[in-house]
C-alpha positions in Angstrom: 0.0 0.0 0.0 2.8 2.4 -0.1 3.3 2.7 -3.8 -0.5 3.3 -3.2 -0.1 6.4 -0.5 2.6 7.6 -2.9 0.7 8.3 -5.8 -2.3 9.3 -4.0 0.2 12.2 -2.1 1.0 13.3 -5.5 -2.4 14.0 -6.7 -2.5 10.9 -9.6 -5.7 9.9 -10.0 -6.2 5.8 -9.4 -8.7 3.1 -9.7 -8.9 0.5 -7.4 -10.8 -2.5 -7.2 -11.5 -4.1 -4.4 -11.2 -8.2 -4.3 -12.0 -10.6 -1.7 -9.1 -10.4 0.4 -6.6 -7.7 -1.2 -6.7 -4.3 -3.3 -5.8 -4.1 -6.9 -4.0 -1.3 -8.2 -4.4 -0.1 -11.8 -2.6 2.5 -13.8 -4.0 5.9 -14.5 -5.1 5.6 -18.2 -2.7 6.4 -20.8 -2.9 10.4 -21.8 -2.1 11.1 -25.9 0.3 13.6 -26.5 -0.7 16.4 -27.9 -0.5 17.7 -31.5 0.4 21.0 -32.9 -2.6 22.6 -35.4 -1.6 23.0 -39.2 0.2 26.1 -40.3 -2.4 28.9 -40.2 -2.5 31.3 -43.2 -1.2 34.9 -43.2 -2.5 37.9 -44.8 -0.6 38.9 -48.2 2.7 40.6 -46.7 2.8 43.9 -48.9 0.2 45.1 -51.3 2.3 46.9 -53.4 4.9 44.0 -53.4 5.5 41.2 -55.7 4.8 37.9 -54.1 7.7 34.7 -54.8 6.5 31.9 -54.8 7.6 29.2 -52.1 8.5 26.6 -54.7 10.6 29.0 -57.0 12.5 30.2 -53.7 13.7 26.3 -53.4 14.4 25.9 -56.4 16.2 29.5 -57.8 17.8 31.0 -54.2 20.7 29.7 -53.4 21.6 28.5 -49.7 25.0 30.0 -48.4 27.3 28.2 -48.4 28.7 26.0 -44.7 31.7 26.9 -43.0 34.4 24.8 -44.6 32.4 23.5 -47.1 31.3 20.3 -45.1 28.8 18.5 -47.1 27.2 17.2 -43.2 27.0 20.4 -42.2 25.0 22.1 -45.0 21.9 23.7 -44.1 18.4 22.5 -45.0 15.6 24.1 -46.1 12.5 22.3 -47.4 8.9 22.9 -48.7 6.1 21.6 -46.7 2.6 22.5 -47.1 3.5 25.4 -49.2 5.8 26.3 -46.4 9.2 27.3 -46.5 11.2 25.5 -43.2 14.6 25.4 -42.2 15.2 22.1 -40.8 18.9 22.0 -39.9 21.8 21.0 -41.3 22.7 17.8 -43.6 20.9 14.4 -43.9 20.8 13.7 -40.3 18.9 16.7 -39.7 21.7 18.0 -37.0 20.8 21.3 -35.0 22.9 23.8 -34.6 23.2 27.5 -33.1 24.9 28.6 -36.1 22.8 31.4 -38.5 22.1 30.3 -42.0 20.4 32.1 -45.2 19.0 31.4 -48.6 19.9 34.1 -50.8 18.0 35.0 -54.2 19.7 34.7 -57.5 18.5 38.4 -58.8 20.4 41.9 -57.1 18.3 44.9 -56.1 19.7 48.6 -55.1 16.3 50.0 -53.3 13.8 47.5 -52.0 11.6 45.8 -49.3 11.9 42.5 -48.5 8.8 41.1 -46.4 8.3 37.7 -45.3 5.6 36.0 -43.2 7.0 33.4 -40.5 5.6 31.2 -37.7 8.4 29.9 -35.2 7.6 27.5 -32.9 10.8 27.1 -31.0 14.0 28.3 -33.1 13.8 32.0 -31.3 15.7 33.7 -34.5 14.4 35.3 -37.4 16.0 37.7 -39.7 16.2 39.2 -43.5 19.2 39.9 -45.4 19.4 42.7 -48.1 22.3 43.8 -50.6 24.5 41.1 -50.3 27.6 41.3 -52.5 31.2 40.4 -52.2 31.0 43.8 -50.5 28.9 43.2 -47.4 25.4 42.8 -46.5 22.8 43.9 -44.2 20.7 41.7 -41.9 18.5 42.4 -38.9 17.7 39.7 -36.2 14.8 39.5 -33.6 15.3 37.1 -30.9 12.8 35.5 -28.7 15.8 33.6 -27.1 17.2 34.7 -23.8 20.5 33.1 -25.0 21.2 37.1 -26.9 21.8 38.9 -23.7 17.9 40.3 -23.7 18.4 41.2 -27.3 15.4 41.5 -29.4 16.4 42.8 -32.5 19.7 44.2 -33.9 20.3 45.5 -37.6 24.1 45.3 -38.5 26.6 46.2 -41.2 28.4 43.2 -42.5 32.2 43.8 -44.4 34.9 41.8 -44.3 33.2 38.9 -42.3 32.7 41.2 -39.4 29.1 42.1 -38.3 28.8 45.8 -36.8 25.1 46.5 -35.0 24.1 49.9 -36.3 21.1 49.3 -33.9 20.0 47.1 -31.0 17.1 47.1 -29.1 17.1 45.7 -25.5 13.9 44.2 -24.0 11.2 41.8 -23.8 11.3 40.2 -27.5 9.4 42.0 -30.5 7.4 38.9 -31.8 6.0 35.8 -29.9 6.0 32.1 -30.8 2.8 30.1 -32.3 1.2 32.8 -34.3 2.3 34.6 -37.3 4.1 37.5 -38.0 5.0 39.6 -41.1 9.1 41.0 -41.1 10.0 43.7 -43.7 13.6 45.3 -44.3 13.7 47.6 -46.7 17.0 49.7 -47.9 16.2 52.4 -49.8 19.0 55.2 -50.5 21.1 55.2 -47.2 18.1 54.6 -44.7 17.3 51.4 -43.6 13.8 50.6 -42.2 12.8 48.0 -40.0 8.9 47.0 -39.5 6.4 44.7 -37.9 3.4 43.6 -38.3 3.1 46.7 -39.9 4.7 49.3 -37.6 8.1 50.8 -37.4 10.4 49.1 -35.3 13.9 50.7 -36.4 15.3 53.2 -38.3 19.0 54.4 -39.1 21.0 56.2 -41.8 23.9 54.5 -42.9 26.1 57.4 -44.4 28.6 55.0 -46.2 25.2 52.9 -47.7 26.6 49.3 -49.2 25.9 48.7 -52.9 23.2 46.5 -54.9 23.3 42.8 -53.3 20.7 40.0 -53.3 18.4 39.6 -50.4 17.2 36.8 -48.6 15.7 34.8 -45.5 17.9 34.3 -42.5 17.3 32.1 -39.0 19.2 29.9 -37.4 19.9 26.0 -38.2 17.7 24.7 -35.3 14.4 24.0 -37.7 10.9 25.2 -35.7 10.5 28.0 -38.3 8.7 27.8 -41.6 8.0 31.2 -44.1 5.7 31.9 -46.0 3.7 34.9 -48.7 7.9 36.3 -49.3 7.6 39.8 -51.8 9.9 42.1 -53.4 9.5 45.4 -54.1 12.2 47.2 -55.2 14.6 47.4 -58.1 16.4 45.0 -59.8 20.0 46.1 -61.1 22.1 43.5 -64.1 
């Protein structure tokens, strides 16, 4: 009867059955584990934007290229459910900390990249725009407390070496489960930064980096999938 006064201390709920001369104890019944719901849908991102589809994204953008050049340690991005998920790196599906991107094929001086995303546990999201052998910019949000209360931070990329040009401090930007819609647009020397359709950040960068590519950035942990991805802006030969 201990194992009995045990479980019952513990608040699990028992059956017992009662036999002529001694008590039976059954298990609490089995409990399912629960499911997560499909992939809801998002509003179109921008309006005025051109919308890519998911399927010419995984087949046209290219995905850059891992450290050393280890086939095991490539990054993966697949197409589920008209879903675009990262779902770490190489056959094994290993997880890793380590940021990763898929870059588009095309170059644009002035434009807004937006991108719908649903992250369910990765706790990194990010674009990237004018990417060259010059530089690039990216901005990350963070819903991770692993960034030092980060929440977002929009850097200057030259030489290999990332330079915030702004960082916000705080509670994180987005949450987890639900959809959001992320825009980074580079137009001139501003860069703009918004959210769910409101402002976020905003700096001039007086020495502006030239035409690149743009593209999607997280990190190689999987538990993130984009989707309704538009351009607007200009594409340069």
């Amino acid at each position: 009867m201990l194992g009995l006064a045990l479980l019952i201390g513990l608040g699990v709920g028992v059956r017992v059955t009662m036999s002529d001369d001694s008590a039976i104890l059954a298990y609490p019944d089995a409990v399912a584990p629960p499911t997560m719901a499909p992939f809801p849908r998002p509003d179109v991102a921008r309006a005025d934007a051109t919308e890519i589809p998911i399927a010419t994204i995984r087949d046209s953008w290219q995905i850059a290229a891992p450290l050393g050049g280890l086939a095991e340690h490539t990054p993966r991005w697949v197409v589920e459910d008209d879903l675009l998920r990262q779902d770490g790196m190489g056959r094994t599906r290993i997880l890793s900390p380590d940021l990763t991107l898929i870059l588009s094929p095309a170059r644009y001086t002035n434009v807004t990249l937006t991108a719908s995303f649903y992250d369910t546990g990765n706790g990194t999201v990010g674009l990237v725009v004018r990417a060259s052998d010059r530089g690039h910019y990216r901005v990350r949000l963070h819903t991770d407390p692993t960034f030092d209360g980060e929440a977002l931070v929009v850097e200057k990329v030259t030489d290999g070496v990332a330079v915030p040009v702004v960082t916000i401090q705080g509670e994180p930007l987005y949450q987890r489960h639900t959809w959001n819609t992320l825009a980074f647009s580079a137009r001139g020397e501003t860069l703009t930064v918004t959210l769910n359709g409101r402002v976020v950040s905003e700096v001039v960068d007086a020495a502006p980096l030239p035409a690149g590519r743009v593209g999607l950035l997280t990190r190689a942990l999987g538990g993130i999938g984009f989707s309704r991805v538009a351009l607007d802006g200009e594409e340069v030969p």
